[in-house]
N, CA, C and O atoms as CSV, one atom per row, in Angstrom:
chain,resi,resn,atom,element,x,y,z
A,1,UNK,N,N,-4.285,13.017,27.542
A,1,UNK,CA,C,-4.563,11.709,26.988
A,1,UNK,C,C,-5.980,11.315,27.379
A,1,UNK,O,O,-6.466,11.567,28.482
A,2,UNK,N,N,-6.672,10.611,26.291
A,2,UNK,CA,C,-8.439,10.356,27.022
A,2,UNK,C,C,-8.117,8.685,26.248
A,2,UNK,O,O,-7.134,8.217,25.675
A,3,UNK,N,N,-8.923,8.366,26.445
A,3,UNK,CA,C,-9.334,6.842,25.876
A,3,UNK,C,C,-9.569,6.954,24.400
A,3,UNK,O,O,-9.789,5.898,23.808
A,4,UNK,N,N,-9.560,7.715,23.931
A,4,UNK,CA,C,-9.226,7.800,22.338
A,4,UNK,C,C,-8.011,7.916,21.583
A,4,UNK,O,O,-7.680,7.485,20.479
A,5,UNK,N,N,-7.266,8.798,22.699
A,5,UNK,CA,C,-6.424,9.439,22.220
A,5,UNK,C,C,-5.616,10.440,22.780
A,5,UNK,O,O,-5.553,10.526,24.006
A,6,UNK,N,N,-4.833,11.399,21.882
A,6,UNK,CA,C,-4.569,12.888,22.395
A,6,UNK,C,C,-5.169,13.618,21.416
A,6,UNK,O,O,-4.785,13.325,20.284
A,7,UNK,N,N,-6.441,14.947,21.536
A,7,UNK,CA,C,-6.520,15.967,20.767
A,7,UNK,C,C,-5.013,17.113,20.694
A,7,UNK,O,O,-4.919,17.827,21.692
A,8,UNK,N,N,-4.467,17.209,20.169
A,8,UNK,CA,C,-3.376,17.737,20.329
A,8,UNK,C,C,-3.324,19.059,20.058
A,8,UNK,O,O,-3.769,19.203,18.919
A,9,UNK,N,N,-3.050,19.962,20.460
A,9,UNK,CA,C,-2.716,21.561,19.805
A,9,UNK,C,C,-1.253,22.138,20.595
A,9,UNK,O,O,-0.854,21.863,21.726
A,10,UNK,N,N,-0.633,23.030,19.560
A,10,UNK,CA,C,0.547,23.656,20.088
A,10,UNK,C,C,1.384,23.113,19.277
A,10,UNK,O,O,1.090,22.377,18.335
A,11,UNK,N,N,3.257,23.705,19.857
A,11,UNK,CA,C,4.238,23.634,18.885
A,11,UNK,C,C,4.541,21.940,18.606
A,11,UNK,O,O,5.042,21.451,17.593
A,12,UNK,N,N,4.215,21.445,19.458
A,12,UNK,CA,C,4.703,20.011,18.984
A,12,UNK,C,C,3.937,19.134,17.996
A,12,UNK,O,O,4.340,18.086,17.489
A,13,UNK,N,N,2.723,19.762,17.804
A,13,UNK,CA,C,1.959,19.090,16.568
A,13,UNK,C,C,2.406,19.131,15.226
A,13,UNK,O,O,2.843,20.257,14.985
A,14,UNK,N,N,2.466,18.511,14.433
A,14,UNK,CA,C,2.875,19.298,12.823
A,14,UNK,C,C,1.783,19.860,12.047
A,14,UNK,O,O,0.680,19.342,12.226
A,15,UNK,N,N,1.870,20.778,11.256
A,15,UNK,CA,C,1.333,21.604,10.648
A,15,UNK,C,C,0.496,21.041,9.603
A,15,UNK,O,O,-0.710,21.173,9.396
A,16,UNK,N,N,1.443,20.347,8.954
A,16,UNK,CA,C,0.568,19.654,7.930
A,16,UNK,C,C,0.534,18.238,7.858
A,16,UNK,O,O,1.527,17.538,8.056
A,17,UNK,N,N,-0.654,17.785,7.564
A,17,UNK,CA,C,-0.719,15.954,7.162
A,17,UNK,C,C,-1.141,15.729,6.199
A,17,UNK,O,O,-1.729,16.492,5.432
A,18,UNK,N,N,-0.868,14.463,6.066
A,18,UNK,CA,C,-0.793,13.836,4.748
A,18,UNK,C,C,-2.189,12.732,4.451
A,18,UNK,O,O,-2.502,11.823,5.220
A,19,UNK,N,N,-2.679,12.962,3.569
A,19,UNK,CA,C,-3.876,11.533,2.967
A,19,UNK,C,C,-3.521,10.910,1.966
A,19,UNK,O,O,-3.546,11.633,0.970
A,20,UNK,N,N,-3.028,9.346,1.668
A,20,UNK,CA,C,-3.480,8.877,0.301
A,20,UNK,C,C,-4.094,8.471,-0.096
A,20,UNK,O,O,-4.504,7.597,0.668
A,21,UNK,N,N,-4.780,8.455,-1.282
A,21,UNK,CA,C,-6.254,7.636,-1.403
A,21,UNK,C,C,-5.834,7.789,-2.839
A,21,UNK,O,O,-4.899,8.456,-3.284
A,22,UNK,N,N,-6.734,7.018,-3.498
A,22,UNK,CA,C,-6.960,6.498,-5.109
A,22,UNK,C,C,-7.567,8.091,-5.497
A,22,UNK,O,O,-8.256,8.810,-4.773
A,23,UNK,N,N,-6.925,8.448,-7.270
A,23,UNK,CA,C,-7.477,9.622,-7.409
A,23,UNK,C,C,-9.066,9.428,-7.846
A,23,UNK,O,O,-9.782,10.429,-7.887
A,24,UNK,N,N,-9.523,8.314,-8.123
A,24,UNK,CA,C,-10.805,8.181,-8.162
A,24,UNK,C,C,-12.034,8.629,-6.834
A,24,UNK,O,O,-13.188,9.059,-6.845
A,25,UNK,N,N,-11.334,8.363,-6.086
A,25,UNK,CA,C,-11.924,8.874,-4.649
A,25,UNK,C,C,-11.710,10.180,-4.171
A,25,UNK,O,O,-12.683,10.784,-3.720
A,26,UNK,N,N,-10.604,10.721,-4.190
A,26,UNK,CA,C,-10.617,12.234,-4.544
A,26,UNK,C,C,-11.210,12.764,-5.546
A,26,UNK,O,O,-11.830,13.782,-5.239
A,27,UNK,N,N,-11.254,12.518,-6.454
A,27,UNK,CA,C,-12.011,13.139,-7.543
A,27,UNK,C,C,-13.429,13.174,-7.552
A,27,UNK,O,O,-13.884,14.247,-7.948
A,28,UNK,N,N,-14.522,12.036,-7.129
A,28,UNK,CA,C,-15.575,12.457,-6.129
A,28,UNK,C,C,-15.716,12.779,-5.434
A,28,UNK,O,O,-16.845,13.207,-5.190
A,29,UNK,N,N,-14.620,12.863,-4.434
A,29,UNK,CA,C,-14.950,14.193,-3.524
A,29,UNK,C,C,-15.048,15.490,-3.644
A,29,UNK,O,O,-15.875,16.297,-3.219
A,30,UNK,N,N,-13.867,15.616,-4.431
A,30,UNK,CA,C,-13.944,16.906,-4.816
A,30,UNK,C,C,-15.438,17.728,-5.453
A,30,UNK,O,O,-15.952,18.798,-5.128
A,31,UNK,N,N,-15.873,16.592,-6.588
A,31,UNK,CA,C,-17.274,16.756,-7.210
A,31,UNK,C,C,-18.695,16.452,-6.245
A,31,UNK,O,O,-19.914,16.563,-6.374
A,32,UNK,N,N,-18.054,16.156,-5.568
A,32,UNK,CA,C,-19.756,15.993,-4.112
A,32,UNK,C,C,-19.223,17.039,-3.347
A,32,UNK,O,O,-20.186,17.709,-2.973
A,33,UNK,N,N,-18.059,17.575,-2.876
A,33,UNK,CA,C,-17.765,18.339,-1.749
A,33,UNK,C,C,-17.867,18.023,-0.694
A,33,UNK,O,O,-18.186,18.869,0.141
A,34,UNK,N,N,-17.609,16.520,-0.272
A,34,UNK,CA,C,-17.209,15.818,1.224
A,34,UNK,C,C,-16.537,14.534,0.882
A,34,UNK,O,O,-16.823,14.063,-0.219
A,35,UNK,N,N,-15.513,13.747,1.794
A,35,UNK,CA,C,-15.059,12.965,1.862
A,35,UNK,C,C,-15.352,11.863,3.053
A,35,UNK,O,O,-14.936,12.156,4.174
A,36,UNK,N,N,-15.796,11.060,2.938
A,36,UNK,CA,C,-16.336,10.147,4.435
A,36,UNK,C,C,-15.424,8.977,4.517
A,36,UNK,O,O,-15.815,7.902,4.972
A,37,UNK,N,N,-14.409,9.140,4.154
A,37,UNK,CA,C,-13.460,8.476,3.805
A,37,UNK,C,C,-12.996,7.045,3.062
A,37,UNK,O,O,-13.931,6.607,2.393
A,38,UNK,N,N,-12.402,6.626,3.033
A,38,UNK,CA,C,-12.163,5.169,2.096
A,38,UNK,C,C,-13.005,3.459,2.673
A,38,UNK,O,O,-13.988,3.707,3.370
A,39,UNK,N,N,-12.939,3.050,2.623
A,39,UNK,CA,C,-13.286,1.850,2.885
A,39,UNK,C,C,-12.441,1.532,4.008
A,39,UNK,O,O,-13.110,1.396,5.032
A,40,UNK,N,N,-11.410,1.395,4.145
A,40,UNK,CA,C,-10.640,1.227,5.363
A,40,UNK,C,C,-11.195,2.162,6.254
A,40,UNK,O,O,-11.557,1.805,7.375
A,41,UNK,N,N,-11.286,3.199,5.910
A,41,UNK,CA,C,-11.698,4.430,6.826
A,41,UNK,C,C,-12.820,4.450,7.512
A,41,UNK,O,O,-12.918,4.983,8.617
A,42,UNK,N,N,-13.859,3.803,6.838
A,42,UNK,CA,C,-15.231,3.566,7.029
A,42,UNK,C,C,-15.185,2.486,8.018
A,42,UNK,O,O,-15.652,2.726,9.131
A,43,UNK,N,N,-14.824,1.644,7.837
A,43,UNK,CA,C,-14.678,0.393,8.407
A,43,UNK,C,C,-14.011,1.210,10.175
A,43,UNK,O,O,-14.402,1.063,11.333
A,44,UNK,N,N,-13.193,1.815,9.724
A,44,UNK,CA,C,-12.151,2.236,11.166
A,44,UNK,C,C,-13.031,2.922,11.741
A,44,UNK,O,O,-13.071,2.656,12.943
A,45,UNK,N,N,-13.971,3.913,11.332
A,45,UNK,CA,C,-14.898,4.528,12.256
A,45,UNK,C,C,-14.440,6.162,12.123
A,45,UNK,O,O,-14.976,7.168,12.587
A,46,UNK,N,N,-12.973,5.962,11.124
A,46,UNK,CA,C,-12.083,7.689,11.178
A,46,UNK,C,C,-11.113,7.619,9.961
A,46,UNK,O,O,-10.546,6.585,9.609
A,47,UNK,N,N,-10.986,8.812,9.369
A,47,UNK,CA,C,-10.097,9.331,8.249
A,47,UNK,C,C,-8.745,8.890,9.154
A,47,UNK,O,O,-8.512,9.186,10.326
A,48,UNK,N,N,-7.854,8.012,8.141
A,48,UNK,CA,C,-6.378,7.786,8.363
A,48,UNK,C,C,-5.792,8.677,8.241
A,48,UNK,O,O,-6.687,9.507,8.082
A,49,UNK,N,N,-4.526,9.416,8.166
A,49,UNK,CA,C,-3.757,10.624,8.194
A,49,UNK,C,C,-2.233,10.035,8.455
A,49,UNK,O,O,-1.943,9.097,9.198
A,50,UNK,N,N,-1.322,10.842,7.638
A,50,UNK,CA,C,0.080,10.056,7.763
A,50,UNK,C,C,0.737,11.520,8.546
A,50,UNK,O,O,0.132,12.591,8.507
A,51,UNK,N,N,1.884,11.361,9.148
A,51,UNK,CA,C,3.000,12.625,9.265
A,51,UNK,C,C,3.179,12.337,8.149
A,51,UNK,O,O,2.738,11.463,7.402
A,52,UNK,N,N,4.378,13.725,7.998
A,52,UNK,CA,C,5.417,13.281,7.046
A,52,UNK,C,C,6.402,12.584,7.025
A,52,UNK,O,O,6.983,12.018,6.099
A,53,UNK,N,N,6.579,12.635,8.058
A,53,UNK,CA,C,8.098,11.034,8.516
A,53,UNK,C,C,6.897,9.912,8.433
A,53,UNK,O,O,7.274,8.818,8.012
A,54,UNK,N,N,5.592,10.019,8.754
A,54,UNK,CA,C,5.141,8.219,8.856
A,54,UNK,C,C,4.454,8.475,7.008
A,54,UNK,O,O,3.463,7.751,6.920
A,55,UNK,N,N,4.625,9.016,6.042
A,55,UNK,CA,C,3.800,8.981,4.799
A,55,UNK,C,C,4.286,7.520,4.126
A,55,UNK,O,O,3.589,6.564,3.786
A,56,UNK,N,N,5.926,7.728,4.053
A,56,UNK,CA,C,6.583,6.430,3.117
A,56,UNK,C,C,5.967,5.450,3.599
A,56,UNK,O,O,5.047,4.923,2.974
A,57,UNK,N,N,6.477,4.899,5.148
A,57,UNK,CA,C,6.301,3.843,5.558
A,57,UNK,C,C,4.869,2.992,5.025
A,57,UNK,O,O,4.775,1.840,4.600
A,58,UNK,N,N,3.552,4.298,5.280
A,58,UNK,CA,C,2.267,4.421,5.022
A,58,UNK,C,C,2.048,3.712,3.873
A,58,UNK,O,O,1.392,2.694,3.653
A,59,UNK,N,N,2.798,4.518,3.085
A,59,UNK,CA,C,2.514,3.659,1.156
A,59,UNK,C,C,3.125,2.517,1.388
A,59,UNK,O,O,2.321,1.615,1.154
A,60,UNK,N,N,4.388,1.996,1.813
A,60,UNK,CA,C,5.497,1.000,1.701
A,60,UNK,C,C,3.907,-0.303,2.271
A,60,UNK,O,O,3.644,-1.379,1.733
A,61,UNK,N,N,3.195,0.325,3.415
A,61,UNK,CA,C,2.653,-1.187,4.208
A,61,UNK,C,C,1.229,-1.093,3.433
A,61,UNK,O,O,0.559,-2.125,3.405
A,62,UNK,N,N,0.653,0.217,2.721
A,62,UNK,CA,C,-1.058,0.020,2.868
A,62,UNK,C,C,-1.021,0.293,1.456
A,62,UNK,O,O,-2.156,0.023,1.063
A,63,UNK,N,N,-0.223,0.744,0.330
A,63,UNK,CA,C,-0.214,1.084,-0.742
A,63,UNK,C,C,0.424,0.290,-1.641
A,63,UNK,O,O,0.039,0.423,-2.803
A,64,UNK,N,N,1.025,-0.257,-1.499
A,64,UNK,CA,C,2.216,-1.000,-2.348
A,64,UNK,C,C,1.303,-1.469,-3.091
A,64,UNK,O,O,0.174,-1.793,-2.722
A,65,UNK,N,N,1.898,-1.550,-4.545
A,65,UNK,CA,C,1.194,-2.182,-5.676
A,65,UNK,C,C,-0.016,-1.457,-6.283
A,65,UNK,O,O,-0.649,-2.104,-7.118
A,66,UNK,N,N,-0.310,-0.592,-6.083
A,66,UNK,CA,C,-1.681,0.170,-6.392
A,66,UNK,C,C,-1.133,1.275,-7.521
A,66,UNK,O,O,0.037,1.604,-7.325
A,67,UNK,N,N,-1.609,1.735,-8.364
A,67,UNK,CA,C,-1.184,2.559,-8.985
A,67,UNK,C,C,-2.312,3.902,-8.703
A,67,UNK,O,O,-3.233,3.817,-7.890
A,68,UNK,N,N,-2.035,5.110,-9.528
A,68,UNK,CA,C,-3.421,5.953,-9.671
A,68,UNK,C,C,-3.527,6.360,-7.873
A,68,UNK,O,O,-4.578,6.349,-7.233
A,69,UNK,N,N,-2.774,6.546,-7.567
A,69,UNK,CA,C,-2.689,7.438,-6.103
A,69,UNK,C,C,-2.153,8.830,-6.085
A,69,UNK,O,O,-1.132,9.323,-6.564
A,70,UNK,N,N,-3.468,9.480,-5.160
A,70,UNK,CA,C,-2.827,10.662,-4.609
A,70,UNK,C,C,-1.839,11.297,-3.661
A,70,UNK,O,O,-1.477,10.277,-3.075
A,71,UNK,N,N,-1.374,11.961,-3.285
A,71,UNK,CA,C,-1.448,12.559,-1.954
A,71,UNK,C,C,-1.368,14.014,-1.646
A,71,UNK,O,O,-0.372,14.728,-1.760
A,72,UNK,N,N,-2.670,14.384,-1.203
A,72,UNK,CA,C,-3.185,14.959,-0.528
A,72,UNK,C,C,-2.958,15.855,1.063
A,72,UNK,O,O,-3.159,15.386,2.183
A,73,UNK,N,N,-2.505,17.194,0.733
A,73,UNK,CA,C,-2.068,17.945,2.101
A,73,UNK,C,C,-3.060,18.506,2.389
A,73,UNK,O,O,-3.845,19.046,1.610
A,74,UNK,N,N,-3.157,18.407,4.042
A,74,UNK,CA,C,-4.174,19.000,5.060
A,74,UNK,C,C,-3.292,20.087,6.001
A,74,UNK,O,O,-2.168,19.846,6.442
A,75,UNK,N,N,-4.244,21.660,6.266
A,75,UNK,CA,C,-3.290,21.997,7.413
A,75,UNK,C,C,-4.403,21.418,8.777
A,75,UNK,O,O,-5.627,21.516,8.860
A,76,UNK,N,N,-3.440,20.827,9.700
A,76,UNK,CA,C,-3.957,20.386,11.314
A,76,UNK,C,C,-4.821,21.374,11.460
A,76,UNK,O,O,-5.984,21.013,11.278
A,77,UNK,N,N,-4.678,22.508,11.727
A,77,UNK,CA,C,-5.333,23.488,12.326
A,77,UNK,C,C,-6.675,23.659,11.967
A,77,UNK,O,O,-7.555,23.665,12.828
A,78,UNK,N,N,-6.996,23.848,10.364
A,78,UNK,CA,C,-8.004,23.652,9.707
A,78,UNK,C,C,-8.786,22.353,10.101
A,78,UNK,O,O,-9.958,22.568,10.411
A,79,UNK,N,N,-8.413,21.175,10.147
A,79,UNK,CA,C,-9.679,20.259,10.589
A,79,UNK,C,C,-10.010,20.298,12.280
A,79,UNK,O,O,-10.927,19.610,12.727
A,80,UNK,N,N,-9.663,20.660,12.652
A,80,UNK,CA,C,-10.623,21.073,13.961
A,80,UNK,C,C,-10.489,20.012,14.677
A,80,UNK,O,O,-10.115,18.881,14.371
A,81,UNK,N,N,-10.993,20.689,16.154
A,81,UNK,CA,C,-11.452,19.104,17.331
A,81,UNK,C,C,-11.632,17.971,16.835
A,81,UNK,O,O,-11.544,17.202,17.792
A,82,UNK,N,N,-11.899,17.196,15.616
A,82,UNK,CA,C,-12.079,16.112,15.376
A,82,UNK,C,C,-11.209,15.406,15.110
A,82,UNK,O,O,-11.300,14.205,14.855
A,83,UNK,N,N,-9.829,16.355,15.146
A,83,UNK,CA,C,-8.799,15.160,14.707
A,83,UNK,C,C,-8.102,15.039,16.108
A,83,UNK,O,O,-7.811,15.909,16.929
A,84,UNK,N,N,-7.961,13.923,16.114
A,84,UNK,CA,C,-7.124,12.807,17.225
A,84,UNK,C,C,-5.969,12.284,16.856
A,84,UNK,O,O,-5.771,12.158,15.648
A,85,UNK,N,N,-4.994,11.881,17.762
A,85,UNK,CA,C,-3.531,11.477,17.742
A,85,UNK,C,C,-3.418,10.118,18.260
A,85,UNK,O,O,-3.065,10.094,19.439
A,86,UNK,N,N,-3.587,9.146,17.800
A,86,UNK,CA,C,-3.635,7.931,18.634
A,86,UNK,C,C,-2.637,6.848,18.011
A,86,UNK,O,O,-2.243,6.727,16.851
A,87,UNK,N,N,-2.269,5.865,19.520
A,87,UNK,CA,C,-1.174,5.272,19.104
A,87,UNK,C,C,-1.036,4.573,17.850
A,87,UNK,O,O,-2.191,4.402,17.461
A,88,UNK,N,N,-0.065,3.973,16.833
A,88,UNK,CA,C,-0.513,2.716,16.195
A,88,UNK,C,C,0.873,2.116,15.713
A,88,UNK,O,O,1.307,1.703,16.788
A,89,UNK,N,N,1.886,1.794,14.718
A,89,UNK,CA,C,2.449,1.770,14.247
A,89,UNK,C,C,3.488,1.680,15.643
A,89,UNK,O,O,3.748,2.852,15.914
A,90,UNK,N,N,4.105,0.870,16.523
A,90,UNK,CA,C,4.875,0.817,17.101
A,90,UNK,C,C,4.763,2.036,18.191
A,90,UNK,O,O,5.671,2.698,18.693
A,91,UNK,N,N,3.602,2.098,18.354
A,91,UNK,CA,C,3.554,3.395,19.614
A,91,UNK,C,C,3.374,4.735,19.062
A,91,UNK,O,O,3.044,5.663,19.801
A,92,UNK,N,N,3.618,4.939,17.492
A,92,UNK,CA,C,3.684,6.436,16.916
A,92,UNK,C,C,2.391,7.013,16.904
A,92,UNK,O,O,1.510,6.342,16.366
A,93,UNK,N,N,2.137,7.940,17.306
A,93,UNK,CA,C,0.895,8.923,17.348
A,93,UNK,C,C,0.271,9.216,15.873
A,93,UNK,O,O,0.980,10.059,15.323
A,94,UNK,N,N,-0.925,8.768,14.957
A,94,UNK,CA,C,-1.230,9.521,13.917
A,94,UNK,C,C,-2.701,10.136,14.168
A,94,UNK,O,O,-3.567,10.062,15.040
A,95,UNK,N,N,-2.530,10.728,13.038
A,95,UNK,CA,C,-3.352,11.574,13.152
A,95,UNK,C,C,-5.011,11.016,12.194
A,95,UNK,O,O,-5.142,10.434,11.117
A,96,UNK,N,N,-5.935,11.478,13.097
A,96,UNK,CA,C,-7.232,10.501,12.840
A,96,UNK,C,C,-8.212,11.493,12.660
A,96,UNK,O,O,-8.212,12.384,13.510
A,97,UNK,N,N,-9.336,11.578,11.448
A,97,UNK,CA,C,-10.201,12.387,11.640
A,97,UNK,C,C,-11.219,11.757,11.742
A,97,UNK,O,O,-11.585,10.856,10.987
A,98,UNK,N,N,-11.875,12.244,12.856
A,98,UNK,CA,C,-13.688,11.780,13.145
A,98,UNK,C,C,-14.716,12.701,12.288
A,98,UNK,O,O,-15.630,13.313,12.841
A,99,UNK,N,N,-14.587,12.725,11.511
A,99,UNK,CA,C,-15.651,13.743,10.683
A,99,UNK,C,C,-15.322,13.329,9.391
A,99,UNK,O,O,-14.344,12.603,9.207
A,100,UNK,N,N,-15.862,13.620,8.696
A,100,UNK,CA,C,-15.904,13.994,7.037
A,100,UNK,C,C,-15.456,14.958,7.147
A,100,UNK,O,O,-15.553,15.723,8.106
A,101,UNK,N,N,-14.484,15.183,5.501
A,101,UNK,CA,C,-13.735,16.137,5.308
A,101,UNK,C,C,-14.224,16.883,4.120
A,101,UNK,O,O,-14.554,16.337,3.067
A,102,UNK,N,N,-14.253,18.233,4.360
A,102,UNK,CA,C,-14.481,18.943,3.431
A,102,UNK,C,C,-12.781,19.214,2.028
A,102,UNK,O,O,-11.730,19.779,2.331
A,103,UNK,N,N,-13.106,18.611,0.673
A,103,UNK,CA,C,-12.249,18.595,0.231
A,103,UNK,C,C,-11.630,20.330,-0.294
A,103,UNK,O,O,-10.719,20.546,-1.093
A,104,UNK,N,N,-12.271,21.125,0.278
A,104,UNK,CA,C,-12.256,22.469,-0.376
A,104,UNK,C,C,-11.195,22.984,0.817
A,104,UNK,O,O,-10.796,24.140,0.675
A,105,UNK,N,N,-10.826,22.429,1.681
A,105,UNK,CA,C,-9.932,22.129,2.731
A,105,UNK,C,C,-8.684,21.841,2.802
A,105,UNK,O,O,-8.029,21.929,3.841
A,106,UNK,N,N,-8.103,21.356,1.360
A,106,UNK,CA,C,-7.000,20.820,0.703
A,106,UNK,C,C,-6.248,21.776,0.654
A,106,UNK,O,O,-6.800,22.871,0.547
A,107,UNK,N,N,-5.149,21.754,0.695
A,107,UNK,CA,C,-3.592,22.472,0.438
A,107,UNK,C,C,-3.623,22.467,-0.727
A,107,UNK,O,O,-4.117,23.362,-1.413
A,108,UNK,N,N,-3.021,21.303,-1.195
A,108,UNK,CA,C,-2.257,21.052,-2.296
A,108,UNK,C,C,-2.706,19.629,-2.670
A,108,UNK,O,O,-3.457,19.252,-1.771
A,109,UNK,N,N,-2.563,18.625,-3.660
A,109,UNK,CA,C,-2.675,17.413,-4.164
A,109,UNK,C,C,-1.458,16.969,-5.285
A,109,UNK,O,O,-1.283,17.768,-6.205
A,110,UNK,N,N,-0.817,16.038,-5.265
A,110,UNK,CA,C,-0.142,15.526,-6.189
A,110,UNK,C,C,-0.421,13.786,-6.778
A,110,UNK,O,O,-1.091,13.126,-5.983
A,111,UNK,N,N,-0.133,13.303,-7.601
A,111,UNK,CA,C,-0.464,12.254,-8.405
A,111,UNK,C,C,1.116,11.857,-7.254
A,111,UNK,O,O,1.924,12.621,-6.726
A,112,UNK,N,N,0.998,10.307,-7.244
A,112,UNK,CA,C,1.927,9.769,-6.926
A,112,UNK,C,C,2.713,8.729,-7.723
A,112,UNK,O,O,2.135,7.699,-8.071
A,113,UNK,N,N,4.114,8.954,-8.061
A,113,UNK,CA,C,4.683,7.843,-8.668
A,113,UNK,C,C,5.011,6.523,-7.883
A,113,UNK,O,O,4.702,6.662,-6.699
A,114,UNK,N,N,5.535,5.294,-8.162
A,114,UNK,CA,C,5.731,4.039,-8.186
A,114,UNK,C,C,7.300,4.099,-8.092
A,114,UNK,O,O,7.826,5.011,-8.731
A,115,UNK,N,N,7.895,3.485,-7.577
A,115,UNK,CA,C,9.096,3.159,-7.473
A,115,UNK,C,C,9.252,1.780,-7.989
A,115,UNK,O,O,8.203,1.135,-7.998
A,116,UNK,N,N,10.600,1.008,-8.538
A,116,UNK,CA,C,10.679,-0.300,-8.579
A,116,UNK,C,C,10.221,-1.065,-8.695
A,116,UNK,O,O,10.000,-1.719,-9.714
A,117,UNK,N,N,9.780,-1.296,-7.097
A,117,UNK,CA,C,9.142,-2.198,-6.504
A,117,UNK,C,C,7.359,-2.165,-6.084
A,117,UNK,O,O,6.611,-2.796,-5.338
A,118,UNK,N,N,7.253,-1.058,-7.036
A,118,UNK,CA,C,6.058,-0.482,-7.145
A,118,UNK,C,C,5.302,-0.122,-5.522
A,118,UNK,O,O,4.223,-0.643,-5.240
A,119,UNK,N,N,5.988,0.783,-4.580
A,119,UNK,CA,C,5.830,1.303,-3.864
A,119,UNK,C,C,5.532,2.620,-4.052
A,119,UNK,O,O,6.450,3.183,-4.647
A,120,UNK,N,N,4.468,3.457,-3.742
A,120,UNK,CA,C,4.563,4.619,-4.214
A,120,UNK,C,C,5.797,5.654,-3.408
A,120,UNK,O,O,6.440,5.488,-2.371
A,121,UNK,N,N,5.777,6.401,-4.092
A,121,UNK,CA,C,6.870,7.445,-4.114
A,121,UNK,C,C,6.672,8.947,-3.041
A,121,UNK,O,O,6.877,9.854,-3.847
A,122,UNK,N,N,6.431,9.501,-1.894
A,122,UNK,CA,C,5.954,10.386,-1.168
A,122,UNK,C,C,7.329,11.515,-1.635
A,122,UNK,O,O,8.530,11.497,-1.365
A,123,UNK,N,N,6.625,12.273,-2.298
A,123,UNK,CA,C,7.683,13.214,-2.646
A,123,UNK,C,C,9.055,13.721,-2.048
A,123,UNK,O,O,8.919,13.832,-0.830
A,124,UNK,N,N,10.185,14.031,-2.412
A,124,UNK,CA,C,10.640,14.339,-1.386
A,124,UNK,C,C,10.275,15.870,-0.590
A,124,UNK,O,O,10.365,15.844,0.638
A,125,UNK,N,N,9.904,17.076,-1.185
A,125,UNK,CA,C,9.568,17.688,-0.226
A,125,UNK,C,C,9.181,17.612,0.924
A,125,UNK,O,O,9.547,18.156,1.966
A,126,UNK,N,N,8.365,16.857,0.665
A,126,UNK,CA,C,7.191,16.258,1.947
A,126,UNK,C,C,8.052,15.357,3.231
A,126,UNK,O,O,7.903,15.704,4.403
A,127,UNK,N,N,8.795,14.384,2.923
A,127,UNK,CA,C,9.491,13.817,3.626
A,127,UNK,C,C,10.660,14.784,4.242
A,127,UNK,O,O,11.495,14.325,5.021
């Protein structure tokens, strides 16, 4: 543990994380080939990052109502020392990147649906 955080490595980390962002913002990234992250992100000083148990909640509190969302898989391993584990959400550890992200770095990407209540939808695989 340091005053940032935990850099974490080993079996208890998860493999993959999650980003959502507007596909407009992915989609320049993709076409510049870096991501410096969203406006929230900017503001925070670090790329947000969901688990997959914290993704729903993620859309349910920071997404709701938005349409035209991605989400976006990262493997941990691939972003390097810069990502951090720090408390937030009731004590839960997420995962934080201090760098810009190279979008050529991506897993996978999916468009996200809306539920109801116009919450977006985190696939179920993922969950």
């Amino acid at each position: 543990m340091t005053e940032r955080g935990i850099n974490m490595n080993g079996p208890v980390v998860p493999t993959m994380i999650y980003k959502i962002m507007r596909a407009n913002e992915w989609q320049a990234a993709v076409g510049c080939g870096i991501f410096a992250g969203s406006v929230v992100d900017m503001n925070d000083g670090f790329i947000h990052f969901s688990t997959a148990a914290q993704a729903q909640e993620t859309a349910r509190r920071h997404f709701a109502g938005q349409s035209d969302l991605v989400l976006v898989a990262f493997d941990v391993a691939q972003l390097g020392p810069q990502l951090w584990w720090e408390p937030s959400r009731g004590g839960d550890l997420f995962p934080h990147l201090y760098a810009a992200l190279n979008p050529a770095d991506a897993l996978w990407q999916q468009t996200l649906a809306l539920d109801a209540d116009r919450v977006p939808i985190i696939p179920p695989e993922v969950v």
